[in-house]
C-alpha positions in Angstrom: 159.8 142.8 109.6 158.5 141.1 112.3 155.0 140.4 114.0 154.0 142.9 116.1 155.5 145.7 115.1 154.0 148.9 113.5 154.3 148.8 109.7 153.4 152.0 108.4 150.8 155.0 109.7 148.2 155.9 107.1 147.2 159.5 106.9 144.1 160.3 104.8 144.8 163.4 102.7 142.9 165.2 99.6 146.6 166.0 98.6 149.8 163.9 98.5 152.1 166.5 97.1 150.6 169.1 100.2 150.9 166.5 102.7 154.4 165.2 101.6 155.6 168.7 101.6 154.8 168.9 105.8 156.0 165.3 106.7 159.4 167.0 104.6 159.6 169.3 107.2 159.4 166.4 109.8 162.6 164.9 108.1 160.5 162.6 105.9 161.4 161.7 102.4 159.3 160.3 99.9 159.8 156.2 99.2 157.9 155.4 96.1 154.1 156.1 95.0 151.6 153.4 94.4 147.9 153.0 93.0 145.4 150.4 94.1 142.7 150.7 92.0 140.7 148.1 93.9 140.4 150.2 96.9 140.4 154.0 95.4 143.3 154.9 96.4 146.7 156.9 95.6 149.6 156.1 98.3 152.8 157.7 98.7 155.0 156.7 101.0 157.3 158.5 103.7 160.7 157.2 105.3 162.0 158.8 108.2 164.9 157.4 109.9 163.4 154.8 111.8 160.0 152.9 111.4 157.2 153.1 111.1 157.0 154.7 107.9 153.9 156.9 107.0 151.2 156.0 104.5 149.6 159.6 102.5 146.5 158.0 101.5 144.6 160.2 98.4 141.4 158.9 97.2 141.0 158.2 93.4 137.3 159.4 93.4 134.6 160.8 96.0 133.0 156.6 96.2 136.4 155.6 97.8 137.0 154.2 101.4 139.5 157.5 101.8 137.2 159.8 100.1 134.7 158.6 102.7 136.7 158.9 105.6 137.8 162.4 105.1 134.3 163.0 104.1 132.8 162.2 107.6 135.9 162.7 109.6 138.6 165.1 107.5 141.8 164.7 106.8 144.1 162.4 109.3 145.2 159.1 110.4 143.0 156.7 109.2 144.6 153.3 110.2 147.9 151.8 111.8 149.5 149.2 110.0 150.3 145.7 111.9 153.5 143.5 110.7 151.7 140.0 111.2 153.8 136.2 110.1 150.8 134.3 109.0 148.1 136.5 108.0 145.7 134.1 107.6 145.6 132.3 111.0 146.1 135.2 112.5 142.3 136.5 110.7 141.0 133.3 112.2 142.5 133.6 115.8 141.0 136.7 115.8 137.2 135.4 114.3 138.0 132.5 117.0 137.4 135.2 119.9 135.0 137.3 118.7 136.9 140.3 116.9 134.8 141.8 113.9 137.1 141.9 110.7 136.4 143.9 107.7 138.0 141.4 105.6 137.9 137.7 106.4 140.3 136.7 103.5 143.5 138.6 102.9 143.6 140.6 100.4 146.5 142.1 98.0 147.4 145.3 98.5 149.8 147.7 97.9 153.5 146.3 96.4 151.3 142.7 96.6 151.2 141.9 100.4 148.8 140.2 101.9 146.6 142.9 103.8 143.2 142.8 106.2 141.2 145.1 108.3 140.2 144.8 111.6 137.2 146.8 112.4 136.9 150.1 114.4 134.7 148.2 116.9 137.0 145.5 117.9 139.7 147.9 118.3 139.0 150.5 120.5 137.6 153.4 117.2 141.1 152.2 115.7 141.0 150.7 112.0 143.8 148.5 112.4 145.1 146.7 108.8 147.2 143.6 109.5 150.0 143.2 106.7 151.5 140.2 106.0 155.0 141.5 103.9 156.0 139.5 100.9 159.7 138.3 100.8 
């Protein structure tokens, strides 16, 4: 994938299998599931024809990040995924000119790439996560 481009859409739902069954309709299929347990969340993923894919985000209990999001803001997108080369210089660039992260150090996320957030503040009420795919 390259830099720049959209990786996925993440959708914050209290129901994979309910949500799945409308992005269906959409001409979506489901990918693969996957469980971070470090961030609370269950993730399925959808493939339409073309990229991006979406994200179905379901949190593992009511303390998560997605359990709080739908908590103060419902159900919906929660964050648009950026395909980055170098994760890590890109976190500092950003630093460098004054963008707030929510992560200054990659993290692993889901199928092990490297993964940060930039916060809602820097980017126009947008949670943007960078991902940096694994090869």
């Amino acid at each position: 994938m390259s830099s720049g481009s959209i990786n996925h859409i993440g959708i914050a739902t209290n129901s994979l299998d309910n949500a799945e069954d409308f992005w269906n309709l959409l001409g979506y299929s489901r990918s693969h599931d996957d469980t971070v347990e470090e961030q609370g969340v269950r993730i399925r993923y959808m493939k339409g024809k073309e990229a991006p894919a979406i994200e179905l985000l379901e949190p593992l209990g009511e303390d998560s990040p997605i359990a709080r999001f739908i908590s103060k803001r419902g159900p919906g997108v929660q964050q648009i995924a950026i395909n980055v080369t170098d994760i890590s210089a890109k976190i500092e660039e950003l630093i460098g000119i004054g963008v707030r992260m929510i992560n200054e150090e990659p993290l692993i996320g889901s199928g092990g790439h490297r993964i940060a957030f930039i916060h809602p503040y820097s980017s126009g009420g947008v949670l943007i996560e960078l991902v940096e795919s694994i090869t």
